[in-house]
C-alpha positions, 0 to 999 in steps of 0.5 A: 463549463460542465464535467463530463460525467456525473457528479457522483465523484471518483473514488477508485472502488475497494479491493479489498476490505478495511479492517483496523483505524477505527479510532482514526476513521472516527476522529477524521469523520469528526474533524471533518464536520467541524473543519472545512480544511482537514489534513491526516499527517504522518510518515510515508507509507503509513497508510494515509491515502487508505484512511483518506479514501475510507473517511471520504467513501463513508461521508460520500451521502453528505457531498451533493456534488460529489467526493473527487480524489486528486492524485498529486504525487506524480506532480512536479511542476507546483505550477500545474496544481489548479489544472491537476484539480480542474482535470480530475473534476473533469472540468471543460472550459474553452475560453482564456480565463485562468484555470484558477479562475475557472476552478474557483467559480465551478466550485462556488456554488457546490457542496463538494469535498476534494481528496487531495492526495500526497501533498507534501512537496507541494506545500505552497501551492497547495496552502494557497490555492486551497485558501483561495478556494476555501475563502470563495467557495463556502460548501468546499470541504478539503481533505489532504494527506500529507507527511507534514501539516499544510498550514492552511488557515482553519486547518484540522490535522491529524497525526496518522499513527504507524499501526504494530504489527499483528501480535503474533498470537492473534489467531488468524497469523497462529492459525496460518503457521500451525496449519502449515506445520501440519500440512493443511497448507489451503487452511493456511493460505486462507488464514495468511490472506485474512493477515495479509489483508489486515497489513494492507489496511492498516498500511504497514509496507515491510509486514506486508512485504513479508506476510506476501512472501509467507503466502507465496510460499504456501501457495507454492505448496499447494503447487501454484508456482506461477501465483507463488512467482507473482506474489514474491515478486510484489514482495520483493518490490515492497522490500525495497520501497521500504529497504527492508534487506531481510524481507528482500533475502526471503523472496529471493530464496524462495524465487530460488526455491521455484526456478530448482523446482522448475528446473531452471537451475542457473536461474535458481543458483543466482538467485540463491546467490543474490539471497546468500549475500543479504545473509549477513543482515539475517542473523537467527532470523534465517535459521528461525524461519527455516525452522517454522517451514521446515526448510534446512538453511544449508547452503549448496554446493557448488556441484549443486548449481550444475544439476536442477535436481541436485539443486532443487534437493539442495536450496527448496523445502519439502513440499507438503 
């Protein structure tokens, strides 16, 4: 009974940079040294398993064995729990033992910490394999998320509060708006990816939405429409996780913006309906964001479906 690979763990490396939680990364690093049970608790989407994977990355020196990230939230069947754990510490055992048991003896004599992740519909099983677990393997430190409390005895929660969004005068997001007024949309694209990075770390699924539309459309300035098409479409993906209509009506008005530029017309003219029927949920939002783009919110003729560039002239701002 070995795993087949070292012990290190298998935390996924970061992609991108974490910024903001400080206060959060230090609490949970504190609970984690006096609690051998800790779960960060709070609503979905509100960047737990981010914070989760930091807390772990940042106390990996302490686990000898190693730090093991269990994935749960594609697990239905609450049945299978102590195989998902075994699988992810890529345990090998060949005889009928129970794979509890198994599980349990692996880790007796082990200074490890798992990361189980999304616990939430698997509250029972995971409250009793983890009390059973913690009882007989005294080095096992557990760190879950979860949108409630697991109720684990000696559990430590914490509430993982949902960030605000980046103040609107912080410089970079100033910044990222006045360059693209002014035409220097490379300056532009850099300070919205450094906002774009500070919605990812701190979790915030409908700004995030946004702030990858605001960069689609600089990078299509720029005259990058095949990354401008992949960045709405993730946005447009994130709008509807978080039912975010106004976000969803930006993306498809600047797919529409790409397609006439494109000269894909019909493609352009769907679009552009599939937008103007979310319009009612806009209000001034709309015109505000026409506005700081410089893009005139009127809506096309019907003429203007018929032809790529009448369209392209009617429903797309004006490159910079």
């Amino acid at each position: 009974m070995l795993p087949a690979r070292s012990t290190a763990g298998n935390l996924p490396l970061e992609l991108t940079s974490f910024v903001g939680r400080r206060r959060e990364l230090t609490e949970a690093r504190r609970l984690l040294s006096v609690s051998r049970p800790v779960t960060l608790s709070g609503i979905g989407g509100v960047g737990k398993t981010r914070l989760a994977l930091r807390v772990a990355g940042e106390v990996l020196r302490v686990f000898g064995d190693g730090v093991w990230l269990v994935e749960l939230g594609q697990l239905r069947d609450a049945s299978l729990l102590a195989e998902v754990i075994a699988t992810s510490l890529r345990l090998r055992d060949q005889s009928a033992r129970a794979v509890q048991e198994v599980l349990a003896e692996y880790l007796a004599g082990r200074r490890l910490l798992l990361v189980l992740d999304n616990c939430e519909h698997l509250i029972e099983a995971v409250d009793s394999l983890a009390t059973t677990l913690l009882r007989t393997c005294p080095e096992l430190r557990i760190l879950a998320t979860s949108r409630e409390q697991l109720g684990i005895g000696g559990e430590a929660a914490m509430r993982v509060p949902p960030m605000t969004v980046p103040d609107p005068d912080r410089p970079s997001l100033h910044a990222a708006m006045a360059s693209g007024l002014l035409g220097d949309t490379a300056r532009a694209v850099s300070c919205q990816q450094e906002v774009l990075a500070i919605t990812e770390s701190r979790g915030e699924s409908e700004y995030r939405a946004r702030s990858l539309w605001v960069l689609a459309l600089m990078v299509w300035q720029q005259g990058n429409s095949g990354r401008a098409t992949k960045l709405v479409a993730e946005g447009l993906q994130m709008t509807r996780l978080t039912n975010d209509p106004v976000g969803a009506a930006w993306c498809l008005q600047t797919l529409a913006w790409i397609a006439a530029d494109e000269h894909q017309s019909r493609r352009a003219a769907v679009l552009l309906g599939a937008s103007e029927a979310l319009r009612a949920v806009m209000g001034t939002t709309t015109v505000l964001v026409c506005i700081v783009f410089g893009v005139s919110p009127r809506r096309p003729s019907k003429a203007s479906s018929t032809s790529s560039s009448t369209t392209a002239s009617a429903i797309r701002p004006p490159r910079a």
